[in-house]
C-alpha positions as CSV (number, residue, x, y, z in Angstrom):
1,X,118.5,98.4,66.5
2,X,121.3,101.0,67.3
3,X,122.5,101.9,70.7
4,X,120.9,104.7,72.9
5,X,123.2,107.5,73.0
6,X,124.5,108.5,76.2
7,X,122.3,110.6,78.9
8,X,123.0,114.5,79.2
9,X,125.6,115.4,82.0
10,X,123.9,116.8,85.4
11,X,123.0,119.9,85.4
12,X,123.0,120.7,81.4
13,X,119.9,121.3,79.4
14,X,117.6,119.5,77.6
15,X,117.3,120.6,74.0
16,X,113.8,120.0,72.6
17,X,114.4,119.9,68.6
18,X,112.3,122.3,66.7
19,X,109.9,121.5,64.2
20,X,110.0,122.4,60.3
21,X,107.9,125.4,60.2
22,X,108.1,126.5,63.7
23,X,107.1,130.0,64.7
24,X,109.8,132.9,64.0
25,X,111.2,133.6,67.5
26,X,109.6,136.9,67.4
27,X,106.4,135.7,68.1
28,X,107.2,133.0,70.7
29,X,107.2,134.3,74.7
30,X,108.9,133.0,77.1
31,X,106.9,133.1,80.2
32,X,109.0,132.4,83.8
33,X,110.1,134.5,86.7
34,X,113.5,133.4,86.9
35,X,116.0,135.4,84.9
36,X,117.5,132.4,84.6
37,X,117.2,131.7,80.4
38,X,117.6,127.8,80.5
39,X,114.5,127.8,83.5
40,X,112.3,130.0,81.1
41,X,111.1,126.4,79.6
42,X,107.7,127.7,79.0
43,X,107.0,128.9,75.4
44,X,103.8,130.0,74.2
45,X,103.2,131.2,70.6
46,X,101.3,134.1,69.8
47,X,100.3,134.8,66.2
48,X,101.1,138.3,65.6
49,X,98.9,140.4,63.5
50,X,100.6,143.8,63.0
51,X,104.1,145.3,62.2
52,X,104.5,146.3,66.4
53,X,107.2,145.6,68.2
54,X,105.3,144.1,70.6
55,X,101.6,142.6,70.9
56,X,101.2,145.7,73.6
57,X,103.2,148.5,73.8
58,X,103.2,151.2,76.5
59,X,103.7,154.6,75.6
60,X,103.9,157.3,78.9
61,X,106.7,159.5,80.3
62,X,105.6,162.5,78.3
63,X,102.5,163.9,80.4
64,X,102.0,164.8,83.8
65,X,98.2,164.7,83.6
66,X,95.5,162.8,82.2
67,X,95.5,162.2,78.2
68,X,92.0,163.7,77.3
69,X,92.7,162.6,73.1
70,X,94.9,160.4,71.4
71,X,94.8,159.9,67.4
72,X,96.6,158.1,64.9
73,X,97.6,160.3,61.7
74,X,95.9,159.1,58.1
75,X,99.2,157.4,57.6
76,X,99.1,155.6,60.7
77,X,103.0,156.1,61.3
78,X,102.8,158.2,63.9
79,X,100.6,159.3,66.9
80,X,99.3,162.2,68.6
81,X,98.1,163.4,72.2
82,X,96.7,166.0,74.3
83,X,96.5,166.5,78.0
84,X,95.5,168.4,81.0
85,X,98.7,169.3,81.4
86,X,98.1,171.4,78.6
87,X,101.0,169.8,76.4
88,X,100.9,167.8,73.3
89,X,102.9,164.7,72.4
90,X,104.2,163.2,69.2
91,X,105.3,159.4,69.0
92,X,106.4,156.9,66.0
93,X,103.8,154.2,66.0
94,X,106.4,151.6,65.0
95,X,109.8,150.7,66.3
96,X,111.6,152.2,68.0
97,X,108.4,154.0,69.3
98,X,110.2,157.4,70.2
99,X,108.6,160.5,71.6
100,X,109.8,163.0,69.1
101,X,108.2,166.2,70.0
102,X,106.5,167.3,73.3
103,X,104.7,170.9,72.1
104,X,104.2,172.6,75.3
105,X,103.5,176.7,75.3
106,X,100.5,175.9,72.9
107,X,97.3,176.6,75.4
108,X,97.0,178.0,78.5
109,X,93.8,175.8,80.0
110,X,94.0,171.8,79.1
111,X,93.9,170.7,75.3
112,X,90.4,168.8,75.2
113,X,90.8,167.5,71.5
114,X,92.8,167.8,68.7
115,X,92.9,166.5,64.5
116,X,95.8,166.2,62.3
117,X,95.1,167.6,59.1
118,X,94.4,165.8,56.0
119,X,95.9,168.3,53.5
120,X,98.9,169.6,55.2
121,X,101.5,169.0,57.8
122,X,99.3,170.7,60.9
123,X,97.7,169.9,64.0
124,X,94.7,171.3,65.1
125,X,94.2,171.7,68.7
126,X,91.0,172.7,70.8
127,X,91.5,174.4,74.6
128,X,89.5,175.3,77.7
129,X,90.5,178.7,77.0
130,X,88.6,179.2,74.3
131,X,91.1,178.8,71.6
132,X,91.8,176.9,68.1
133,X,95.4,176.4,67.3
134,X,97.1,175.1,64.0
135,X,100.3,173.9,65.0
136,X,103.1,173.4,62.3
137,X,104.1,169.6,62.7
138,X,107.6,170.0,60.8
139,X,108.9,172.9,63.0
140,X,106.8,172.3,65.8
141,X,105.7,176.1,66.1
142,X,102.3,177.9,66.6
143,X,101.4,179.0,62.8
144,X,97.9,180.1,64.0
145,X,95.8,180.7,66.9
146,X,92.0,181.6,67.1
147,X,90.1,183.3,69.7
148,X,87.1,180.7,68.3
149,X,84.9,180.6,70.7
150,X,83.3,182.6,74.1
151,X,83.3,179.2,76.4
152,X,85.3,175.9,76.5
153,X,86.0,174.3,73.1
154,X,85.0,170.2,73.8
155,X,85.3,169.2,70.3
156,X,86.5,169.6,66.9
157,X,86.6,167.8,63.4
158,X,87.8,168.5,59.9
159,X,87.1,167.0,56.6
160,X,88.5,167.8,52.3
161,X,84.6,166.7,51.0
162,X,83.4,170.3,51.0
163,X,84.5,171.6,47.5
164,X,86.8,173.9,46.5
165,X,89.8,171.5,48.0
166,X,89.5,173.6,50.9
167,X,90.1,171.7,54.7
168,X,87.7,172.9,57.3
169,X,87.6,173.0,60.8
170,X,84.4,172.3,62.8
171,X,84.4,173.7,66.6
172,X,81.4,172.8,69.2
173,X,81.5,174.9,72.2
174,X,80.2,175.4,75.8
175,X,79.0,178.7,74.3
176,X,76.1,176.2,72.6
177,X,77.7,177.6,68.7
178,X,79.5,175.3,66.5
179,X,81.9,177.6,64.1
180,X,83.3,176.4,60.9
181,X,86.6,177.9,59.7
182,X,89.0,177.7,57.0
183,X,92.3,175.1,57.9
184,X,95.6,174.9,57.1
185,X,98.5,177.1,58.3
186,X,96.7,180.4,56.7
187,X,93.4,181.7,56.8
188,X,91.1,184.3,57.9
189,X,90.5,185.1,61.6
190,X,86.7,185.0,61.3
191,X,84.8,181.7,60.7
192,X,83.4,180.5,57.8
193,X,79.7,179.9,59.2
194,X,78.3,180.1,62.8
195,X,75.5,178.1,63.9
196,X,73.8,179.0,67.2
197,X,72.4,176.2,69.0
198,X,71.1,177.2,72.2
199,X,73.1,174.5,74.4
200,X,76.0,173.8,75.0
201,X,77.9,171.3,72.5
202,X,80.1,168.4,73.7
203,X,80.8,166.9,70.2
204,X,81.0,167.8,66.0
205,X,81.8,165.4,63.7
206,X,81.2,166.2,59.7
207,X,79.3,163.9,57.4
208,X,81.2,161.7,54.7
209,X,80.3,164.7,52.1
210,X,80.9,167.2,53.9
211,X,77.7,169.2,53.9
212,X,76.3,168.3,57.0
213,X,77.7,168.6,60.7
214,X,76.5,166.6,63.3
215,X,76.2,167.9,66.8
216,X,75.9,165.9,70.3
217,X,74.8,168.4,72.8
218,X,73.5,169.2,76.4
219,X,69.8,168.5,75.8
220,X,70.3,164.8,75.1
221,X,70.2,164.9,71.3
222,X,72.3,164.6,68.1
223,X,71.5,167.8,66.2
224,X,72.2,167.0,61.9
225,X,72.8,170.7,60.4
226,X,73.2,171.6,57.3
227,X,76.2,173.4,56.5
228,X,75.5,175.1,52.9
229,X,71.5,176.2,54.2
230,X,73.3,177.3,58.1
231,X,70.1,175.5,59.6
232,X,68.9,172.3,61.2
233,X,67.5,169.4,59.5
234,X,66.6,166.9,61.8
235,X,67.8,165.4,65.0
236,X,69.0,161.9,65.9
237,X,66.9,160.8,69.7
238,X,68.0,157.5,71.4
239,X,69.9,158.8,74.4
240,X,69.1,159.7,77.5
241,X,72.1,161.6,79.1
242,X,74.4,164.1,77.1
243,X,76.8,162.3,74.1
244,X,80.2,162.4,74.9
245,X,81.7,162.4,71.6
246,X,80.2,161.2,67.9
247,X,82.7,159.2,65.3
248,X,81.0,158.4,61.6
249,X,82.1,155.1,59.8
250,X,84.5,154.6,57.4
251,X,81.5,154.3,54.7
252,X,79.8,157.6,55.7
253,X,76.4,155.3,57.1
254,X,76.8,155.2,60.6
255,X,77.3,157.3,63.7
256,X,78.8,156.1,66.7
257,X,77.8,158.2,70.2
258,X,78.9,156.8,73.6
259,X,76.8,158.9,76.7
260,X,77.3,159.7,80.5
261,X,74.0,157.1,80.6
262,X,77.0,153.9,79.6
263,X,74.7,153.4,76.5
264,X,76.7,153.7,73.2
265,X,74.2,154.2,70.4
266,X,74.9,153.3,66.8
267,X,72.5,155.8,64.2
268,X,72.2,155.1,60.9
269,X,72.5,158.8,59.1
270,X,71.9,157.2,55.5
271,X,69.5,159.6,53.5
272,X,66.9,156.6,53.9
273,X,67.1,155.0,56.6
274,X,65.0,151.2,57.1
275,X,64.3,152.6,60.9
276,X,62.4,155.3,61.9
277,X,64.3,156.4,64.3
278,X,67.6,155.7,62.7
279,X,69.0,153.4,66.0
280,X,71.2,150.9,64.3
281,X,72.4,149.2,67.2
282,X,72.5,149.9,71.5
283,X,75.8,148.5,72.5
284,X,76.1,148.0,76.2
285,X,79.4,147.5,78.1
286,X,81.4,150.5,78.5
287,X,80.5,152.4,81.9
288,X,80.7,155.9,81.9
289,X,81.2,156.4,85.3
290,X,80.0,159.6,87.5
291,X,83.1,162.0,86.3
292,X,81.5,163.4,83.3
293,X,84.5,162.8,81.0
294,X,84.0,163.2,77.4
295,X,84.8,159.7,76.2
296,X,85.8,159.2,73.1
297,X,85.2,156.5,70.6
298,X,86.4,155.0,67.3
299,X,85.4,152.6,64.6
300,X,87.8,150.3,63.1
301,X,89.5,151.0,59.8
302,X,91.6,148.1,58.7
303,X,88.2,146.1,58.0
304,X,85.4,149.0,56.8
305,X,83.8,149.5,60.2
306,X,83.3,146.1,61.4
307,X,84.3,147.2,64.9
308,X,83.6,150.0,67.1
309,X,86.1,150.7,70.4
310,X,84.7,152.9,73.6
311,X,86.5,153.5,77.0
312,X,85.7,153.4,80.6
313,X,85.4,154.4,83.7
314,X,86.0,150.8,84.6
315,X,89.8,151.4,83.4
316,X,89.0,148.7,80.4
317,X,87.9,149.0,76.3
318,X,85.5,148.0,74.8
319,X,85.2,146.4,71.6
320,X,82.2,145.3,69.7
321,X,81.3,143.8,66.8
322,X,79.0,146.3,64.9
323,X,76.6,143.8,63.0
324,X,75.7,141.5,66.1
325,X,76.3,144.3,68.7
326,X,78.6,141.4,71.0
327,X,81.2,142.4,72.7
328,X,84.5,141.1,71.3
329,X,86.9,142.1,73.7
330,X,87.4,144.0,77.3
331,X,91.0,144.6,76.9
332,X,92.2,145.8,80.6
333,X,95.7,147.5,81.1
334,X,95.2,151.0,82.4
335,X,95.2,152.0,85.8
336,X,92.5,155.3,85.3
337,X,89.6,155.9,82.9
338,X,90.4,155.2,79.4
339,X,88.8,158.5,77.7
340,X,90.2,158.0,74.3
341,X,90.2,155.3,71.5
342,X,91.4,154.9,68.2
343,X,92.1,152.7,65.3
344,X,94.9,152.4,63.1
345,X,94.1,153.3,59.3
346,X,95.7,149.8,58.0
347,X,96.3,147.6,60.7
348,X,94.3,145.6,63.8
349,X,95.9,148.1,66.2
350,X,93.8,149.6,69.3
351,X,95.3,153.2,70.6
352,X,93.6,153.9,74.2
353,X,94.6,157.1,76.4
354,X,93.6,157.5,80.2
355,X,93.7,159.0,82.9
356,X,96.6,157.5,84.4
357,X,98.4,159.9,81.8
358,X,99.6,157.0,79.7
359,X,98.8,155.4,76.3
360,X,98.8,151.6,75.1
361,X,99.1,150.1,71.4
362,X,97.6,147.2,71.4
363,X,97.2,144.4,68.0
364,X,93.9,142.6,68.0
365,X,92.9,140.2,65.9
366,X,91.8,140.9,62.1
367,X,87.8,140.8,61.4
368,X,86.7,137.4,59.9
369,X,86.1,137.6,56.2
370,X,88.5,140.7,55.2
């Protein structure tokens, strides 16, 4: 039996030999209040899930007021975000996450929503005064700018699936019209179609083939109009306060519309739907709170729309699973209403804006059975 070696002098440290196959230090935190590095003895190991720098990553210092939309672009490399401060700022999604562009002289009332394009290298942007502006991303000028609408613009969408490899832009408006007009950095001044609906809209979002707009509005409902016929085909019941914004899944089946009544309603907008009233699911969890904020929600990308993500006024997100309706995660963080969500394209990563005027990117864990 050999001899014991020798105990450690006072004072030095004791070395705890790692294992074969330990964790890359990357993912291992040290957690300890002492700046002291041989007193942070605790290590915990997280299993990362995404390419971020960090499991959460705080993005702010750009906006003075509250982030009203926040959006990852179809690549997912970088993000985008519009405020009450009438400003919009860029930022890389990855390492080092750098603010790159702050566009500032584009409205002159608070941005409410804006889309990056998925033909060219624009941004489209939607104001309380009234206007729709295409922004060009690689110079970071004003290429266009549209008198669109005769009251506040809440929402707007785009989608390629109409024909003719066209991009068009869907507006909803305060005026109670939803205008569709042609994208990109050129185009006519006047709109492609108008539809009058009587009330006004807080929310468009296009269907997966692009011939249909669906429209959250004032009196409650979800109004389905078809673009090609310029008239209404049916409407989508379930809530009883005004939507606040509609997302459709990544398959084109479902339709995701949180309300000022805190219910977030799921519709199934297939061309036959098992239901009869076309309610997939009624997710609870996400208060709206009494500021009338137009909350935005997103589903999740990486996995096919396993997951849906709303904000609220209770400063937390919400994420559900979609085919039990359970609530997967409250993720706290923000000190002010989160009003915006979104999913990254390829990854488990959660984008949330609030009120505070900041941003957080957050990894989550990957759905089951991908």
């Amino acid at each position: 039996m050999s001899k014991r070696g020798a105990s450690p002098p006072p004072g030095g440290a004791l070395i705890k030999r790692a294992r074969s196959g330990s964790p890359a230090p990357n993912t291992q935190i040290a957690i300890s209040s002492s700046n002291n590095e041989r007193e942070q003895g605790l290590i915990r190991t997280i299993k990362r899930t995404s390419s971020l720098e960090a499991p959460i990553i705080s993005l702010s210092g750009s906006h003075s007021a509250e982030i009203l939309s926040c959006r990852f672009d179809p690549t997912g490399q970088n993000i985008a975000a519009c405020s009450a401060d009438r400003s919009v700022s860029l930022w890389r999604t990855y390492a080092p996450n750098t603010n790159y562009g702050l566009i500032a002289n584009l409205h002159k009332a608070p941005i409410l929503d804006l889309q990056w394009s998925l033909a060219s290298q624009v941004l489209y942007t939607v104001s309380a005064d009234h206007t729709l502006s295409v922004t060009d991303l690689t110079t970071g000028q004003r290429v266009r700018k549209l008198h669109a609408h005769r009251g506040i613009i809440n929402s707007l969408d785009r989608t390629l699936a109409g024909g003719a490899g066209v991009e068009l832009v869907a507006t909803g408006a305060d005026d109670g019209t939803i205008r569709v007009w042609e994208g990109g950095d050129e185009g006519p001044k006047h709109p492609v179609s108008v539809y009058e609906l009587g009330c006004p809209i807080t929310s468009v979002c296009w269907s997966a083939d692009g011939a249909s707009i669906y429209a959250g509005a004032l009196d409650n409902e979800i109004h389905v109009i078809d673009f090609r016929k310029n008239e209404e085909v049916y409407t989508l019941m379930g809530h009883t306060d005004t939507p606040t914004s509609l997302s459709l899944s990544p398959n084109g089946n479902y339709l995701l519309s949180p309300s000022f009544s805190s219910h977030t309603i799921i519709h199934d907008v297939r061309p036959f739907s098992p239901s009869p009233n076309r309610i997939h699911r009624v997710l609870m969890g996400a208060p709206a709170g009494f500021e009338n904020t137009l909350l935005r929600g997103a589903w999740s990308k990486d996995d096919d729309g396993r997951r849906v993500g709303v904000g609220g006024a209770d400063r937390t997100v919400c994420i559900w699973e979609v085919e039990s309706g359970k609530v997967l995660y409250k993720l706290p963080g923000h000190k002010g209403t989160v009003t915006a969500v979104d999913f990254h394209p390829k990854e488990p990563i959660i984008l949330t804006g609030s009120k505070d005027a900041t941003m957080l990117l957050g990894e989550i864990e990957p759905s089951i059975g991908v």
